[in-house]
N, C-alpha and C positions, 0 to 999 in steps of 0.2 A: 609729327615727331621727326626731328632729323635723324637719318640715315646714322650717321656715329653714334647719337645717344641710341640708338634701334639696335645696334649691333654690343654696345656696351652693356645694355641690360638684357637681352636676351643670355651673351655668354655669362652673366654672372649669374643668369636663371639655370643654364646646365649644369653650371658648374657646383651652385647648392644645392640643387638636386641629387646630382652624381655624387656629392661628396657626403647626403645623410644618407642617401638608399632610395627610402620612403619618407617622405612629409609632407606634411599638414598645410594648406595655404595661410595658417595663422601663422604657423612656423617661420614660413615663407616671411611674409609679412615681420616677424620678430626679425629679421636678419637682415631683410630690406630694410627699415628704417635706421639701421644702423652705418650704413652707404652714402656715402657725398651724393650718389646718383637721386635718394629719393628725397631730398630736402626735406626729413624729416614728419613725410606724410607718406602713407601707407599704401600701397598697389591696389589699383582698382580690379576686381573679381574680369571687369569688362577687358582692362589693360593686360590683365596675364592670360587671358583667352586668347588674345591678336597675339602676341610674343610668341603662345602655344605654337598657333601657326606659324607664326616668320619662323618657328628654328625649325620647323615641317620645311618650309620651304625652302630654307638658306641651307640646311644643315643634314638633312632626311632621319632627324633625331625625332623618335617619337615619345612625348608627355604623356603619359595618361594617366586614369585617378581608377586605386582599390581600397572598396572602404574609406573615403575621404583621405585617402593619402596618395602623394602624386609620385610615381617614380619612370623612369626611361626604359619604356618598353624595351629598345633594342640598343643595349649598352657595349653590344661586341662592334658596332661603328664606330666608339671611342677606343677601339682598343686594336683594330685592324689598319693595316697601312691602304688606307680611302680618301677618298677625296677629301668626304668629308671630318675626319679626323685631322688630316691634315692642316685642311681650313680652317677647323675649330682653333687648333692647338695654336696655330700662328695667329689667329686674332686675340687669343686670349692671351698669348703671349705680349703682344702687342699693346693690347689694353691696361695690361699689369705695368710696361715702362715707359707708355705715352700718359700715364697717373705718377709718373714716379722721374719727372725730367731734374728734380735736383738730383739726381746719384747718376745722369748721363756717363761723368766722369767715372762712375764706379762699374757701370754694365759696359762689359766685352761680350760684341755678336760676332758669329762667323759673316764674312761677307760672302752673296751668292753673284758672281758678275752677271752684268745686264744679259739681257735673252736676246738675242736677234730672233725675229720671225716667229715665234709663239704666238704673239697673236694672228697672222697669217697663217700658220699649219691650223689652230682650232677653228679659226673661219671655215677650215678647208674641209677639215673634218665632221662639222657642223651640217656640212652639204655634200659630202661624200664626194669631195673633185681633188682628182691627180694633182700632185706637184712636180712642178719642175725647178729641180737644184742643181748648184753648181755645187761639189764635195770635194775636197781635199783632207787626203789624209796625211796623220801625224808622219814626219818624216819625209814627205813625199813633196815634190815642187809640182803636180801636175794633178790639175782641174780636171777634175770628169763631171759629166752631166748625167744626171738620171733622172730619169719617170718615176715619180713612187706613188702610192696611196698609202695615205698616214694613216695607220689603223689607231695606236692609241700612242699617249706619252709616258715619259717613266722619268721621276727626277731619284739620281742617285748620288751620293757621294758631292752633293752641292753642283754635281753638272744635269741639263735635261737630254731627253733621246727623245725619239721618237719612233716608233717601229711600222716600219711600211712593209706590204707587198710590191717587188717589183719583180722585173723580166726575170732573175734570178732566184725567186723565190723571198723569204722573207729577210729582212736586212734589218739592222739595229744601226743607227745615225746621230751621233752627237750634235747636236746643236752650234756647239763654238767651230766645229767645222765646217757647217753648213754657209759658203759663202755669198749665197745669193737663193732667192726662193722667190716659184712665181706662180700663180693657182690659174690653173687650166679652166676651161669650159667644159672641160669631158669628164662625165665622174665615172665611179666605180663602183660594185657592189660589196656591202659587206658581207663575208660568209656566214648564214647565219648562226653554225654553232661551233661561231671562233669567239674563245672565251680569253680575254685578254690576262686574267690574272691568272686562269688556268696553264696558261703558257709560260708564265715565269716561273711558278710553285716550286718548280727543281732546281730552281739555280739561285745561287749564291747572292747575283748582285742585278748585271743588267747581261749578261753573258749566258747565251745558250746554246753552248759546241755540242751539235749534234755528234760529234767523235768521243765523248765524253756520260754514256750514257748513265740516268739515276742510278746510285747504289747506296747501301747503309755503309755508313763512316761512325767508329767510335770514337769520339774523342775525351783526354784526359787533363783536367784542367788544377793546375796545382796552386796551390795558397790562394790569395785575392780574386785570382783568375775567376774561380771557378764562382764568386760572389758576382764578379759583372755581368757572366756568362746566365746567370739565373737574372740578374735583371735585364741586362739586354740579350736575349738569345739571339745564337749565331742565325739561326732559321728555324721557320716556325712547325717544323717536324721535331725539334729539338725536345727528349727524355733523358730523365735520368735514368742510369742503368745500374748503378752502384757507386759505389766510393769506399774511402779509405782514410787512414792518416792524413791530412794534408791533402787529397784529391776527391773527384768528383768526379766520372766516368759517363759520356753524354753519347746517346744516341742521333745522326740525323740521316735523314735518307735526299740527298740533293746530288746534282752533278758536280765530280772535283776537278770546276776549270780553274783556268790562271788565276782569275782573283779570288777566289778559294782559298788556291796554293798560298797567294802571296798574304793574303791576311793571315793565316796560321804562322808563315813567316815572321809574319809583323809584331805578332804575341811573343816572340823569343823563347825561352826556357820554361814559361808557364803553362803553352796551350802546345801537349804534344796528341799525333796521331797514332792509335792504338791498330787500327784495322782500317778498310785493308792495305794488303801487305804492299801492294803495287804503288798505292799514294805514298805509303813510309817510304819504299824506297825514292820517287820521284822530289818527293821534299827533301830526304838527306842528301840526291845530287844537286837540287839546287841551294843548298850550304854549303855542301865540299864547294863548289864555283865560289860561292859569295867569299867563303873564307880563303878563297885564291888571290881572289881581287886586294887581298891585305898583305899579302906575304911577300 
């Protein structure tokens, strides 16, 4: 079987799974043949065993069967920011408009710009060897080199990073800055109870100002606001704590750095901060500034 029919019917195997709960491989079968994929004839008991596996192995989604009904052992992988959600969601996104090229015209994607060196830092990382980069920051005309060990990546906000140890401790590295990149002979060790998502947990985005320590933030989210807020939450500490007329009062407990600041910014009049007192104030000084810049 080639490779793209393999990956097309596997995602349409999680995806009616995920989407009854529990079912039945006749069930299966009733919805398969309804698919351009199965021409009309019915999944072999033999073919959804091997599929079982590829999305074990593509995907680390596990199938299994209670009481002749089959459902996704571990469904918080579809629903955590993971590799393999990630993965999932963009093939099956993918699979949904590479079926669907008469409405090309009609489907608007975000574009993500090409990666320099992504495949160079995972080789690197792969084998646990130093890189050497040339780095230039925003603003700045002057090239510096650094040693890093690229412990893991993080794509946010449609750009990648990469977080290394070096000579100064840990450093977060945008990629589109990254001007040049070269993998040593020398590797490094990983520590072994350095928990790569354990290290983001308190922060907002890709930013972790150690001068900015965890605290609880309340936030109050008025009209609509507070409807996207429940579908997309700000961070995944995020409770409700009450509400009211028109609001919704949310609990999180992360660090309030700059991009923090600046997204509540971004919200305008809809997403104000309740507590604490210190962030209210640092937010209302940077409006009085903003509202300078008008006058």
């Amino acid at each position: 079987m080639r490779s793209t029919s393999l990956f097309k019917q596997c995602i349409w195997l999680i995806n009616i799974i995920h989407r009854y709960g529990e079912i039945t491989f006749a069930q299966i079968n009733e919805e398969w043949v309804k698919t351009e994929m199965s021409g009309n004839l019915k999944m072999h008991r033999s073919v959804f065993n091997r599929h079982r596996d590829a999305i074990l192995d593509m995907f680390g989604i596990m199938i299994e069967c209670k009481g002749h009904r089959y459902y996704i052992r571990n469904e918080t992988v579809l629903k955590e920011d993971s590799v393999q959600n990630w993965l999932f969601s963009t093939l099956s996104v993918n699979n949904i408009i590479s079926e669907s090229m008469s409405l090309q015209h009609r489907i608007f994607l975000e574009s993500i710009p090409q990666v320099r060196h992504l495949e160079l830092l995972v080789e690197a990382m792969k084998e646990n060897r130093k890189v050497v980069i040339d780095y230039q920051k925003y603003g700045s005309t002057e090239v510096s080199e650094r040693v890093i060990e690229p412990y893991f990546l993080k794509l946010h906000k449609r750009r990648w990073y990469v977080m290394a140890n070096t000579a100064n401790g840990y450093r977060l590295f945008s990629f589109d800055r990254v001007m040049s990149a070269i993998v040593t002979k020398e590797k490094f060790k990983m520590p072994k109870d350095f928990d790569a998502k354990r290290y983001f947990e308190d922060c907002f985005g890709v930013m972790r100002d150690e001068r900015h320590p965890a605290e609880r933030i309340v936030l109050r989210a008025l009209g609509n606001e507070r409807h996207y807020m429940n579908d997309l939450p700000v961070h995944q500490s995020q409770k409700v704590i009450g509400e009211g007329e028109g609001y919704v009062d949310y609990e999180i407990f992360m660090r309030p750095t700059s991009d923090f600041i600046g997204y509540v910014m971004s919200r305008g009049s809809w997403l104000k901060v309740v507590s604490p007192q210190s962030l209210v104030d640092e937010i209302a000084e940077n409006l009085r500034k903003t509202l300078g810049m008008y006058k």
